[in-house]
N, C-alpha and C positions, 0 to 999 in steps of 0.2 A: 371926266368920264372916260372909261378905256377903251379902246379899240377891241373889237373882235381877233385880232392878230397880234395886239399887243400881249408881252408875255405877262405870267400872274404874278402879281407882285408878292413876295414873301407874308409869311399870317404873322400877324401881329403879337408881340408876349402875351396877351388876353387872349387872345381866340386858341393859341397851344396850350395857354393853362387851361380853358375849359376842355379843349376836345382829347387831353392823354388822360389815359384811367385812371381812375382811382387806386390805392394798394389793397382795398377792400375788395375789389373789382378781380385782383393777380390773384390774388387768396382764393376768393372761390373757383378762380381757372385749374389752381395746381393744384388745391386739395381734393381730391373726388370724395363725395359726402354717401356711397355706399361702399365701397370696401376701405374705409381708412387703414392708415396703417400705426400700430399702437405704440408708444412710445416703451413700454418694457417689454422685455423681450423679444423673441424674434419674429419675425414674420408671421402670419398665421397660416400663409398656402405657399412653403419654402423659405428656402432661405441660403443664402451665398458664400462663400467665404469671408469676406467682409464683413458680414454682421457674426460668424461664429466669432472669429476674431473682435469684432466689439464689444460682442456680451460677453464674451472671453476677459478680456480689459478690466469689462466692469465688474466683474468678479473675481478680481484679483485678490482682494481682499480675503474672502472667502477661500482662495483655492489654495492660498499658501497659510494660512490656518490650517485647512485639513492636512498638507503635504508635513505642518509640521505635527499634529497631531498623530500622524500615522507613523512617521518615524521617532515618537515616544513611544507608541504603542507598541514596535517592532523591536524597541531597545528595553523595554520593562521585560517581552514575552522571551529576548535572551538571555535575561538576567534572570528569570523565576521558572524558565522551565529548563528542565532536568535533562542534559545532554545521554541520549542514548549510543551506547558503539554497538556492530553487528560483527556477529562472531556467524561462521561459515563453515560447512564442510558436506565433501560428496562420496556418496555411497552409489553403491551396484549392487547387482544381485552377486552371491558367492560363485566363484570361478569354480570352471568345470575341470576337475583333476582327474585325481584316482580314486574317484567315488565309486565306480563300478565297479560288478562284484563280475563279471566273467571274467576273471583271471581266476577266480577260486572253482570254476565249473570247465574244466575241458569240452570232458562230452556229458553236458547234463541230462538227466532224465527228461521226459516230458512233462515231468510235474514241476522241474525247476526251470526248462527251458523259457518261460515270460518273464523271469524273475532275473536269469544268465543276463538279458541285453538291455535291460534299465537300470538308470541311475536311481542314485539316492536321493529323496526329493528335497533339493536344497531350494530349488524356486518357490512353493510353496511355506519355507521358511524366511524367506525374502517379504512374500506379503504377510506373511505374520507377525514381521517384525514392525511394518508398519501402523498394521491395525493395534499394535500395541506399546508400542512409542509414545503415546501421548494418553496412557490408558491409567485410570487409578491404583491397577498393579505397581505398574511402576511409579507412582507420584508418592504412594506410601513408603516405597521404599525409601526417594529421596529426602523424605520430609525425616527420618530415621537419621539420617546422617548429617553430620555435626555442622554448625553453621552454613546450611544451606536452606533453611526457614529465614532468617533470617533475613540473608543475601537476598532471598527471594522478593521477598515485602519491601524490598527498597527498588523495585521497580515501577515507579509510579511518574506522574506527569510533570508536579510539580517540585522544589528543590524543597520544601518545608513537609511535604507528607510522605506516608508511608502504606504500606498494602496492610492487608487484615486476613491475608492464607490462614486457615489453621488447621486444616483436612484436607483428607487426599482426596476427596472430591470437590474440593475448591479450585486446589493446583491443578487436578486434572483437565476441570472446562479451563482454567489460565490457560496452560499450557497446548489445548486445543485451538488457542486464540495467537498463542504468542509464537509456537513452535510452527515455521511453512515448510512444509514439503511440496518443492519446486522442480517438477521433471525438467530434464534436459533435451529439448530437441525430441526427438523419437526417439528416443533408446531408452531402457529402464534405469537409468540412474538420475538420482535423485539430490539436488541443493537443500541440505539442511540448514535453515537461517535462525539465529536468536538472537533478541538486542538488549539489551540492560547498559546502566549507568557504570558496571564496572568490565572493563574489555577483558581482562581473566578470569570474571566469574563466567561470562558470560560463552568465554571458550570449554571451561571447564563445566558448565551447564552440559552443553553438546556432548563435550566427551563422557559424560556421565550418563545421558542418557543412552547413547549408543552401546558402551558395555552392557551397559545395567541391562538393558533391554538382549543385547546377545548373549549375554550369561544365564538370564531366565529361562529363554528360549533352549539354550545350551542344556541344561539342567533340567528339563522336561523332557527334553528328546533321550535327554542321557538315563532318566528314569525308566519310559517305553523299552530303549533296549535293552535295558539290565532285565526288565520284567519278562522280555521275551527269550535274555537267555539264559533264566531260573527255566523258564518252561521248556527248553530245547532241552536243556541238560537233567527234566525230570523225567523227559520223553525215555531219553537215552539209557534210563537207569530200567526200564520197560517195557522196551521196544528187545528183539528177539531178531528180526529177518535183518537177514546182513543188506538188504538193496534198503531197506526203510533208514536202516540206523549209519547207511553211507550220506545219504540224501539229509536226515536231519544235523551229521555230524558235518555238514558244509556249509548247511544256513548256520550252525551255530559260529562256525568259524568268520561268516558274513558279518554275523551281529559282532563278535568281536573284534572285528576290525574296524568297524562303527565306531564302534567305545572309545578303538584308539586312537580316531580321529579326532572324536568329541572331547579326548585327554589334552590334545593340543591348546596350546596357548595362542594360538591364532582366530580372529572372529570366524564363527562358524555360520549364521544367518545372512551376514552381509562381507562384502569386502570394502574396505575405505582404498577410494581412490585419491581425496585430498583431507588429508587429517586437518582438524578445527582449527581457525586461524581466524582474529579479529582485524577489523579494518583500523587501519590508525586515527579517521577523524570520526566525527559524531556525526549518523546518519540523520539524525531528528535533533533541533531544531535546524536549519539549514539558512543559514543567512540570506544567502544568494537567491532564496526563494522568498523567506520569511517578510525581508525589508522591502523588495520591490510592493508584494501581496500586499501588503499594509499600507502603504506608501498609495495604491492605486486603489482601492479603498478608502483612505481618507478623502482622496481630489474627487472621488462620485460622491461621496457624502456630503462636501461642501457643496460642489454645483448643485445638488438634489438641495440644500438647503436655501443656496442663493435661489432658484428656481423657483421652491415654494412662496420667499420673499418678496419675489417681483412678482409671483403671479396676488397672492394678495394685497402691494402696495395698488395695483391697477385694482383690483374689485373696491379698494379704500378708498381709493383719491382716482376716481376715475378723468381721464382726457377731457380737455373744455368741447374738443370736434360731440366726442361722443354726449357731451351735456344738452348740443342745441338740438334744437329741433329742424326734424328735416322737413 
């Protein structure tokens, strides 16, 4: 029998095998039986760096599928679609010269004095040139001229097709599409841009429209004053008062100097600040955009499929936690 003071003697191998727990026992300690935590994917209220990086892991599989997937896709869409170059160039309104007519009035009358200190409205020729730049006037004209229907219709996406233009109000919406007029900053001059598969049609596109479109313009204006000096010089042949037949014998000399500016071989509507000039690489398709784009695209489409994967092998083969009953 022991003493009260004697110390306690060590528990016997039986009495420490009965009194440590069970592993039945550590189970229900560390598993909590209302918010389990589900063996696919991540957490359900967050989740760490360490589980991105695991489920990350475990979709390895998946993610370098997509990565290569996406860079087939990026090397097919170099291969089959149609390298575009952009051709450039910038316009102004027409420069102010010797457009004014008070050199031709000393001391003019009061009937020509508002007429003495304005110019000729070449600004007003500026926005007409743009409203009609891109206008079926001019698309008829070009469809006229020799392989540039053609030229035209091989502007398309892919390397195996072709356009189907065959009217100038076909070209005309194209060319409302194709052709940008790009202001500069605050001043009125304007970046004319156009892109096609060939870098000299494409320059010669531009410069085609630009004449064509100044020469129209040219050739309408040049009509009006031929018209208005038949009728100065029909004035003249029945006019009688030496002050009337002074006065119309100066506007007629006005309108003639019009003509013989309009005789110039220089653009009259606009001035070209930088003549058309193509970029040396291809603006469309762009590698450097095309491959990464594809490329990060692919790796969301894998995870979005590993994703959907895990979440239906869990609604399949549900966790044994979540089978018992609580």
């Amino acid at each position: 029998m022991n003493s009260p003071f004697s110390s306690p003697s060590p528990p016997s191998p039986a009495q420490s095998s009965t009194q440590s727990p069970s592993p039945s026992h550590h189970l229900a300690l560390s598993a909590p039986s209302d918010t389990p935590r589900p063996p696919y994917g991540l957490a359900p209220y967050g989740f760490n760096i360490a589980d991105m990086i695991n489920y990350a892991w475990r979709a390895r599989g998946f993610l370098i599928c997509g990565a290569l997937a996406g860079l087939l896709v990026a090397a097919l869409l170099l291969i089959f679609l149609k390298p575009h170059y952009e051709a450039w160039m910038v316009v102004a309104p027409p420069r102010e010269g010797a457009e004014t007519l008070n050199f031709l009035v000393e001391n003019p009358p009061p009937i020509l004095a508002p007429m003495a200190n304005q110019s000729i409205p070449r600004a007003g020729e500026y926005v007409r040139f743009q409203q009609t730049l891109r206008g079926p006037t001019i698309a008829k004209i070009l469809i006229d001229k020799e392989g540039f229907l053609p030229a035209l219709n091989q502007k398309t996406t892919f390397r195996w097709s072709s356009g189907n233009l065959s009217g100038p109000t076909q070209l005309s919406q194209a060319l409302s599409k194709q052709i940008r007029l790009d202001p500069i900053g605050a001043t009125d001059s304007l970046r004319l841009s156009y892109t096609h598969p060939d870098p000299q049609f494409a320059v010669k596109m531009l410069q085609s429209l630009v004449l064509t479109t100044d020469q129209l313009i040219r050739l309408d204006v040049r009509a009006d004053v031929q018209s208005r000096i038949d009728w100065l010089k029909a004035q003249l042949k029945t006019t009688l008062n030496p002050d009337h037949r002074q006065a119309l014998t100066k506007l007629l000399m006005a309108e003639e100097r019009r003509r013989m500016l309009l005789s110039i071989n220089t653009p009259y509507a606009l001035s070209v600040i930088e003549p058309a000039t193509a970029l040396p690489r291809p603006v469309t398709p762009k590698p450097t955009l095309l491959v990464p784009l594809c490329l990060i695209i692919g790796l969301a489409a894998a995870f979005g499929i590993f994703t959907l994967r895990e979440d239906w092998r869990k609604k399949r083969f549900p966790p044994l936690h979540a089978q018992l009953p609580h």
